[in-house]
C-alpha positions as CSV (number, residue, x, y, z in Angstrom):
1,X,-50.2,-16.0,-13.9
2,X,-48.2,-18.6,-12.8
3,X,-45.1,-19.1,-14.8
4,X,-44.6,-22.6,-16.5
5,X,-41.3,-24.6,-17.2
6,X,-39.1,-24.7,-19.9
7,X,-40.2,-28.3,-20.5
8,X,-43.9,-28.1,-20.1
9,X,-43.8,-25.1,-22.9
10,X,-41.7,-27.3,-24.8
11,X,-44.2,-29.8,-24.5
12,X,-47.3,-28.0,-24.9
13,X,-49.6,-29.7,-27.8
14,X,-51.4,-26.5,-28.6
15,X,-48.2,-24.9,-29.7
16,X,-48.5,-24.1,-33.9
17,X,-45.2,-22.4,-34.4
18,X,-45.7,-21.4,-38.1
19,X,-49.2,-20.1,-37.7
20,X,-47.7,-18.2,-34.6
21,X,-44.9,-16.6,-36.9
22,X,-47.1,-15.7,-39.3
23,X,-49.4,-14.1,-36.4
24,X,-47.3,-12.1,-34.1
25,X,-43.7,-12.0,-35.4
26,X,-44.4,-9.5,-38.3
27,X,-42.1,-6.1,-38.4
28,X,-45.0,-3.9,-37.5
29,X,-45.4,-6.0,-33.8
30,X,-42.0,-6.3,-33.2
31,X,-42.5,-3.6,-30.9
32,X,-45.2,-5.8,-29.2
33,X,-42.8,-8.6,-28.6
34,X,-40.0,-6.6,-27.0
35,X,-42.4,-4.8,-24.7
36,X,-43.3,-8.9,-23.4
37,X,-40.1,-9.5,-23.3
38,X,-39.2,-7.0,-21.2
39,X,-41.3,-7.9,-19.2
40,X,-40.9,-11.9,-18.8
41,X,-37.2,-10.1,-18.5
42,X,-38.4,-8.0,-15.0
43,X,-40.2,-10.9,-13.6
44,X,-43.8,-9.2,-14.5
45,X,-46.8,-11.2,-15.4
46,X,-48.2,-10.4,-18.6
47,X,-51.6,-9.3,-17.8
48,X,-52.8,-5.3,-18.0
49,X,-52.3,-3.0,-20.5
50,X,-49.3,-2.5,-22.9
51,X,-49.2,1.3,-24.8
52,X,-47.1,2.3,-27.8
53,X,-47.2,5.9,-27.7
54,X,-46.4,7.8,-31.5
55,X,-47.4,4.7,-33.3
56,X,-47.6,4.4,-37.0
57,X,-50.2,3.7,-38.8
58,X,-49.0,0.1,-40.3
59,X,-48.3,-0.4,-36.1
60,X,-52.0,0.3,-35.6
61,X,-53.3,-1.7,-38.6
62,X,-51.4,-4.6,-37.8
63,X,-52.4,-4.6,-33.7
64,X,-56.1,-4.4,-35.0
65,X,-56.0,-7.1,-37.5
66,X,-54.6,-9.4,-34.6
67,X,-57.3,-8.5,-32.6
68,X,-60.0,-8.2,-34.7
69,X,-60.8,-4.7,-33.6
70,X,-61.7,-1.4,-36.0
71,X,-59.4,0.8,-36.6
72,X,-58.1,2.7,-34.1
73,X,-57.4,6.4,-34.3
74,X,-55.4,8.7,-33.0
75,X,-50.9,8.3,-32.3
76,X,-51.0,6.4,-29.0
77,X,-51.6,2.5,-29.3
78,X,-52.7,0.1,-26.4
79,X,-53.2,-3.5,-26.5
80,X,-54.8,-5.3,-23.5
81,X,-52.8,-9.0,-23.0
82,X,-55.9,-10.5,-21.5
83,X,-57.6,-10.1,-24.5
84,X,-54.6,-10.7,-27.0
85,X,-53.7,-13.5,-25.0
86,X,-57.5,-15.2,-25.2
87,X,-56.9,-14.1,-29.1
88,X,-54.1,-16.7,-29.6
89,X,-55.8,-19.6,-27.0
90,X,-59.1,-19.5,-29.2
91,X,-56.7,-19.8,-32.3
92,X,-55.3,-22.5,-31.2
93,X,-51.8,-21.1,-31.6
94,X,-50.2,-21.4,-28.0
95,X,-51.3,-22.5,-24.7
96,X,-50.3,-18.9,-23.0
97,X,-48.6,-15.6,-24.3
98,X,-45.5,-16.8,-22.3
99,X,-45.3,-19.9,-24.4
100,X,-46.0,-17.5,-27.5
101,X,-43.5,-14.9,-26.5
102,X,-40.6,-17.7,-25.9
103,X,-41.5,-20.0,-28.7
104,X,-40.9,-16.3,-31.2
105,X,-37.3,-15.3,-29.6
106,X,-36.5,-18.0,-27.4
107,X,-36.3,-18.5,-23.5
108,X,-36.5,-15.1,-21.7
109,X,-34.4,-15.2,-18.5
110,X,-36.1,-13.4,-15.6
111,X,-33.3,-11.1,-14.2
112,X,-35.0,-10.2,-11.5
113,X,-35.1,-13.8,-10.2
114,X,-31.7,-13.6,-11.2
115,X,-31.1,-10.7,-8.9
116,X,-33.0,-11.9,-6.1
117,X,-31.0,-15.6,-6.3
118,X,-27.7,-13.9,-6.1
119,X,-28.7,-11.6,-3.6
120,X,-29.5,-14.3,-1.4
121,X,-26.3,-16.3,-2.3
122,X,-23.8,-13.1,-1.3
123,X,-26.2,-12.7,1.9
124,X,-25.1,-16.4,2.7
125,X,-22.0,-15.6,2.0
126,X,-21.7,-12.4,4.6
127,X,-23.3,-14.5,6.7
128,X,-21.4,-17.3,6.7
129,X,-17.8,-14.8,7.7
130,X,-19.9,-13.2,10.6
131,X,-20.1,-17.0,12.2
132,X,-16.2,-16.9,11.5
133,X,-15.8,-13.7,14.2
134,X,-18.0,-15.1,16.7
135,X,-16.7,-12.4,19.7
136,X,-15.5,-9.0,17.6
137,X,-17.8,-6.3,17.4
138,X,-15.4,-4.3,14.9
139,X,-15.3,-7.3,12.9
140,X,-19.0,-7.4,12.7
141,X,-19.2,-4.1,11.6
142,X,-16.5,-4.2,9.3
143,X,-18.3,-7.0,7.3
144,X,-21.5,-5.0,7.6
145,X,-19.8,-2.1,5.8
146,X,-18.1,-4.3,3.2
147,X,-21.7,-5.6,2.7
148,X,-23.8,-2.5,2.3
149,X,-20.9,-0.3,0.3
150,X,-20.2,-3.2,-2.1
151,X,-16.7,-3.0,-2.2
152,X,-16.2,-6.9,-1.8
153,X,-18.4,-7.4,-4.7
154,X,-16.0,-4.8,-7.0
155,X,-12.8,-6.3,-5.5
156,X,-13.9,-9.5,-6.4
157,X,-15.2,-8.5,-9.6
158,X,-18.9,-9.5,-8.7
159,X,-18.0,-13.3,-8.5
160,X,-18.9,-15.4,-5.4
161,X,-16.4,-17.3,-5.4
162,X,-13.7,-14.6,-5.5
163,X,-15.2,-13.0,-2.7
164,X,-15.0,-15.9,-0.2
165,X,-10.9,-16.6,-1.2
166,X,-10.4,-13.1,-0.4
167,X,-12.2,-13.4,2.3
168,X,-10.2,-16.1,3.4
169,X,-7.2,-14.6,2.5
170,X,-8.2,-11.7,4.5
171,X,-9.3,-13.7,7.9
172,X,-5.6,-15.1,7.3
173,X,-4.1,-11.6,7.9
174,X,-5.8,-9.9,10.7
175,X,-5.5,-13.3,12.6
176,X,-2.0,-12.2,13.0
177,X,-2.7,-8.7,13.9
178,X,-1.9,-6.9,15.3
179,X,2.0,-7.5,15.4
180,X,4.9,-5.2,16.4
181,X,7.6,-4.5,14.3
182,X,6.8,-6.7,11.2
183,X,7.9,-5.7,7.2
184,X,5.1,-5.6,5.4
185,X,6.6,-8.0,2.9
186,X,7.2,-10.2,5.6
187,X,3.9,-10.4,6.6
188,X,2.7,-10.7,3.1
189,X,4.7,-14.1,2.3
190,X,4.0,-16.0,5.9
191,X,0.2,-15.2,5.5
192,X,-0.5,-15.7,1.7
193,X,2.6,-16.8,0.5
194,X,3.9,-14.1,-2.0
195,X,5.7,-10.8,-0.6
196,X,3.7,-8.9,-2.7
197,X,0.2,-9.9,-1.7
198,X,-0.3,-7.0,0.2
199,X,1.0,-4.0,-1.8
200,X,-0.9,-1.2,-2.6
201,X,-4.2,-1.6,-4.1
202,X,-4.3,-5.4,-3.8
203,X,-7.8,-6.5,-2.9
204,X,-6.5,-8.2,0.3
205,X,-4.5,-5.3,1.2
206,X,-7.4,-3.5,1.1
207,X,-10.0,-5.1,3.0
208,X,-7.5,-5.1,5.6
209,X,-7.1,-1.8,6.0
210,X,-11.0,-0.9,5.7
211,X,-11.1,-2.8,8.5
212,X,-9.4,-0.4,10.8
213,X,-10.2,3.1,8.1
214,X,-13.8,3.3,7.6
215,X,-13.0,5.1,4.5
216,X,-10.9,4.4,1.4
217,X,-7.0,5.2,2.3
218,X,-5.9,8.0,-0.4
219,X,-1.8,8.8,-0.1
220,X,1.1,6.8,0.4
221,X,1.3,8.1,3.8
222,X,-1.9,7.6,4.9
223,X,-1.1,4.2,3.8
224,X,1.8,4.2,5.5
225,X,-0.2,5.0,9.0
226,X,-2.9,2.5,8.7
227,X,-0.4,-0.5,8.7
228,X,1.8,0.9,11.6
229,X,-1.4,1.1,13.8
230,X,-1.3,-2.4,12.9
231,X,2.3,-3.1,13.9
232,X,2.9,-3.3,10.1
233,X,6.3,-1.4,9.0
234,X,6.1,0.1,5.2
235,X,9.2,2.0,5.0
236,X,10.6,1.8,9.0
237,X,13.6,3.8,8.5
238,X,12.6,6.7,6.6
239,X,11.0,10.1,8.5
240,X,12.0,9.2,12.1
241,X,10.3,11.7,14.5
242,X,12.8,14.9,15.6
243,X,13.0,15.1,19.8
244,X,14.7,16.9,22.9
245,X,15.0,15.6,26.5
246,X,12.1,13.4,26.3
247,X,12.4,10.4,28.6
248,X,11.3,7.1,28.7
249,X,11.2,3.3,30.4
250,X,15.3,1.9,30.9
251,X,13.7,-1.4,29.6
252,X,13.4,-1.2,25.9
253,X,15.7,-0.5,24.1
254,X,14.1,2.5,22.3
255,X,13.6,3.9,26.0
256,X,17.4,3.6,26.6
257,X,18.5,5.1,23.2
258,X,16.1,8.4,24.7
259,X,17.3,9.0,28.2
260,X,20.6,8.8,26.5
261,X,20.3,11.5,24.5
262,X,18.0,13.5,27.0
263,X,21.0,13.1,29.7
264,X,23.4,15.4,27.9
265,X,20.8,17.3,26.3
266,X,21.2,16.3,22.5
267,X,17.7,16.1,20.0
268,X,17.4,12.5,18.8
269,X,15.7,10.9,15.9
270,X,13.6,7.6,16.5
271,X,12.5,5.2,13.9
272,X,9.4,3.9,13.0
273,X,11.5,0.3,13.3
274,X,12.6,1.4,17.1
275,X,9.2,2.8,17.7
276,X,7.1,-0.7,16.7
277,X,9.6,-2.9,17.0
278,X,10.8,-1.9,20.8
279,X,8.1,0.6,21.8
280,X,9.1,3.0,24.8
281,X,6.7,3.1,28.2
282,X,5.8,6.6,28.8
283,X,4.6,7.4,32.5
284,X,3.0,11.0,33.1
285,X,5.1,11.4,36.3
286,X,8.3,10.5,34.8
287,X,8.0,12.8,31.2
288,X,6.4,15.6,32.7
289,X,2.3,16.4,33.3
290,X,2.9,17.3,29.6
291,X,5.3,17.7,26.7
292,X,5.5,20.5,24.0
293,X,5.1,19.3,20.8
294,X,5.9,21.9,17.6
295,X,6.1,22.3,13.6
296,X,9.8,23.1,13.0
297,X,13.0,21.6,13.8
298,X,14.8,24.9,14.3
299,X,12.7,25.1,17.5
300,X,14.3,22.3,18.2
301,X,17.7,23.3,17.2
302,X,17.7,26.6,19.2
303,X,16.4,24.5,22.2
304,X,19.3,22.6,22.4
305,X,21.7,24.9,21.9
306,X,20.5,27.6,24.3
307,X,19.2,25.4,27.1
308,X,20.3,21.7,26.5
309,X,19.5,19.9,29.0
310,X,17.5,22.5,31.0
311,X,14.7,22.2,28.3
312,X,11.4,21.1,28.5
313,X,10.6,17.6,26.6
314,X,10.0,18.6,22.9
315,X,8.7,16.5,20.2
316,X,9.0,17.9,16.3
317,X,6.7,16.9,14.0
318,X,8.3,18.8,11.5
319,X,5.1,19.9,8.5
320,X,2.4,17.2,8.2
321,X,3.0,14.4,10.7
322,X,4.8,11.7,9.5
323,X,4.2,7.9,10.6
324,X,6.9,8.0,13.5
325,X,5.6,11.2,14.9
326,X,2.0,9.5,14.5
327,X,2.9,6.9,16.5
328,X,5.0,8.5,19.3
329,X,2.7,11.2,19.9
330,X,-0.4,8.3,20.5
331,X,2.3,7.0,22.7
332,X,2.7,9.5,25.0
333,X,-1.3,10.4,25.1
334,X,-2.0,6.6,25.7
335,X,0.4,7.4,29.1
336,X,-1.5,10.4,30.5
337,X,1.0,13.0,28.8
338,X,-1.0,16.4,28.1
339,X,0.3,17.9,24.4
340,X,0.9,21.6,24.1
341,X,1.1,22.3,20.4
342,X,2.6,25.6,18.4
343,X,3.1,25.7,14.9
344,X,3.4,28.2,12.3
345,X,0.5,31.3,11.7
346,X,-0.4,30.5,8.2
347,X,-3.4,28.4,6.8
348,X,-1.2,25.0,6.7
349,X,-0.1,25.7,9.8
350,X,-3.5,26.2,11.1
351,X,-4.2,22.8,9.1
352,X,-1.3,21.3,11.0
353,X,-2.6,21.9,14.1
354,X,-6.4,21.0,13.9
355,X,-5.0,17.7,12.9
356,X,-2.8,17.7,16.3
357,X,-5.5,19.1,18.2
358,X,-8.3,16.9,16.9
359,X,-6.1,13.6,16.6
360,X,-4.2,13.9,20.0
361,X,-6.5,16.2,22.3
362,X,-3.5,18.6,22.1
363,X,-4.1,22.2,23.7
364,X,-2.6,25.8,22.5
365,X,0.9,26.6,23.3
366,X,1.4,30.4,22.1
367,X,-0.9,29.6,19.5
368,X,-4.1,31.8,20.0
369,X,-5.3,34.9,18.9
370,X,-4.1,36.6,21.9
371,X,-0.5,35.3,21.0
372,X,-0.7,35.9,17.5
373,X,-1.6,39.8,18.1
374,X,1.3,40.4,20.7
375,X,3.7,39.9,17.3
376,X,3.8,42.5,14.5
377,X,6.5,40.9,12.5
378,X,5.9,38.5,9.8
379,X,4.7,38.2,5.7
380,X,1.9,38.5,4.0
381,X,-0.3,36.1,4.7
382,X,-1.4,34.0,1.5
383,X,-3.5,31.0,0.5
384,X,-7.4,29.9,1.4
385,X,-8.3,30.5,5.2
386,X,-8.5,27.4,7.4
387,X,-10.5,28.2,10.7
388,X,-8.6,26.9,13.9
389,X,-10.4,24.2,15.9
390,X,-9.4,25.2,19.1
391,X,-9.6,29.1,19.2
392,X,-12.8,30.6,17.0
393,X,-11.1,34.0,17.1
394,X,-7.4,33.4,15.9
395,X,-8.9,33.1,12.1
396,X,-10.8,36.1,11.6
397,X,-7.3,37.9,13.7
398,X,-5.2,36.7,10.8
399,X,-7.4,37.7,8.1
400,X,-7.8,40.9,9.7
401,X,-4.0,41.4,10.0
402,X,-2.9,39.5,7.3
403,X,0.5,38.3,8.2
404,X,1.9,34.9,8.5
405,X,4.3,34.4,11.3
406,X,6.4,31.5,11.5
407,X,8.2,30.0,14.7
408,X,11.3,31.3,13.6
409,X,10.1,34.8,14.3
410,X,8.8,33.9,17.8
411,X,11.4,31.5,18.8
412,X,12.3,33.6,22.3
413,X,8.9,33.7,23.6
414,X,9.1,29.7,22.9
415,X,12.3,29.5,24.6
416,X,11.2,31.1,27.9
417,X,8.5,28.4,27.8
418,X,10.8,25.6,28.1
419,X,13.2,27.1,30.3
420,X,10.2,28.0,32.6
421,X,8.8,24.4,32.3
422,X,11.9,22.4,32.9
423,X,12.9,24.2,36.4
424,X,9.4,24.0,38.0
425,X,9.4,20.1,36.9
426,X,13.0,19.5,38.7
């Protein structure tokens, strides 16, 4: 059935609005009228079969009387619209049981035109920022994902036009990115005007990142990595990355402050400031075929005070990897420079290093389950069992001998590693 407009039911001369409400709009077929309008509601046509299941008995009385039917038996109630509709036409009541139905409990809005209608309006919408990144793949993909997750729609609180201004908002961002060195704050205030646009959990600061995390960003340092892959500096002078004798370019300035501190021998911390804002050139020739990269500083420590500047480059990344370490360690890969990785034998250690190993392509430096059996010291090994990535055998060892054995215990076997190293590379 075709569905009429507001004005031509308005209009309709057929319409008998206090016969109708003595007809239909009785207590015992209210149920009647909420089953239409649920339906009008869904964008259904009201033809077919309607069924009240457990109906009374003044339900059926009063469904028969309108339809000039017997009595009906039984719990279950059906009323056929064709016929009830016909029923009100001969009567001269209404025009159509859509023009009955609205005239008893006003317009019904059909929701699911509704639906359709706005789907089509956010499609538009997508559309219309896909034309905006003509050439970027990423971007394209990003704005499908925004799309099919619905996380625009929540961050905009389901309102168009809040969508497109952060959209806007958003195209103004990454249009400067990605940058080197710049305070987040900074880069909040040139792009949107207010040094707080971008903190965390704005809307803005948020569809940034998903551009570049498929995934939402949980932890302030996860937060804190996402923007500095971006050139974006959160906290740039907090948890600089722990190193020994590892060289660099003589052109920036962070290359310089390196080979300073690798010429006598002496660990150096670099900032995430020194690392974005004058990023060292790493070349595989010049640093070594690879670099040793481990958990704790007192590896460190003991390197430089037993072999100085005969050491092997070290990188610390001391526990979880912080930003700077993040950032270094991509460095040096980007240049060609293998990664050989030991860390402590318990389960966050293990943790620890799937992340290095999976992240950086890092391969096992002492840190198998042949290495872990030639030690017999160490504590009881606690905690849930993490298996290691890059050996399927050093798991089941440490469950089976139940120690954990830190680098602290194995730091001489470490030692003759980067004693070994440094000679054969001069």
């Amino acid at each position: 059935m075709a569905m009429e407009t507001a004005k031509q039911r308005t209009a309709s001369p057929t319409l008998d609005l206090s016969r109708l409400q003595q007809t239909l709009a009785s207590q015992d077929l209210a149920w009647l009228l909420e089953r239409l309008r649920q339906r009008l509601t869904n964008g259904q046509a009201l033809r077919g079969v309607i069924t009240l299941r457990r109906a009374t008995s003044e339900q059926r009385d009063a469904v028969d009387r309108l339809l000039g039917r017997p009595p009906s038996r039984g719990t279950s109630l059906s009323v056929e619209l064709e016929q009830l509709e016909a029923k009100l036409k001969n009567a001269e009541l209404c025009s159509n049981l859509t023009e009955a139905v609205e005239a008893l409990i006003g317009q019904v809005t059909n929701a699911r035109d509704l639906r359709l209608k706005s789907a089509a309006r956010w499609r538009e919408l997508f559309d219309e920022e896909h034309r905006q990144y003509a050439n970027g793949a990423s971007q394209h993909n990003w704005l499908d994902d925004l799309q099919s997750s619905g996380l625009l729609r929540r961050l905009s609180g389901n309102r168009l036009s809040g969508a497109r201004e952060l959209l806007i908002q958003t195209r103004a961002v990454l249009a400067v990115l990605p940058c080197r060195g710049l305070p987040l704050a900074e880069l909040a205030a040139t792009t949107l005007g207010s040094s707080h646009a971008l903190d965390a959990g704005s809307p803005v600061a948020t569809l940034v990142l998903r551009s570049i995390v498929e995934s939402e960003i949980k932890g302030k340092k996860a937060r804190r990595d996402a923007w500095a892959s971006l050139g974006v500096m959160l906290d740039e002078l907090s948890s600089p990355v722990l190193t020994l004798n590892l060289t660099a370019d003589n052109e920036s300035l962070t290359g310089r402050s390196l080979n300073l501190y690798s010429s006598v021998g002496e660990p150096c911390r670099t900032s995430i400031r020194q690392l974005l804002r004058h990023p060292p050139r790493f070349r595989s020739g010049e640093t070594g075929p690879f670099v040793y990269v481990c958990e704790n500083p007192t590896v460190v420590s003991a390197a430089a005070n037993r072999l100085g500047m005969r050491s092997a480059p070290l990188v610390c990344i001391e526990g979880q990897p912080k930003t700077a370490a993040t950032i270094l360690l991509r460095g040096l890969v980007a240049a060609g420079v293998q990664l050989k990785y030991h860390g402590d034998f318990d389960w966050s250690g293990i943790q620890i290093a799937n992340l290095i190993v999976t992240r950086h392509g890092a391969t096992s430096w002492q840190f198998g389950a042949e290495a872990y059996a030639r030690h017999t010291a160490g504590t009881k090994l606690v905690g849930t069992p993490v298996p290691a990535c890059w050996d399927d055998r050093l798991t089941p060892a440490m469950l089976s001998a139940g120690r954990a054995i830190h680098e602290e215990q194995v730091l001489s076997g470490l030692l003759d590693d980067l004693a070994v190293s440094q000679r054969f590379h001069k």
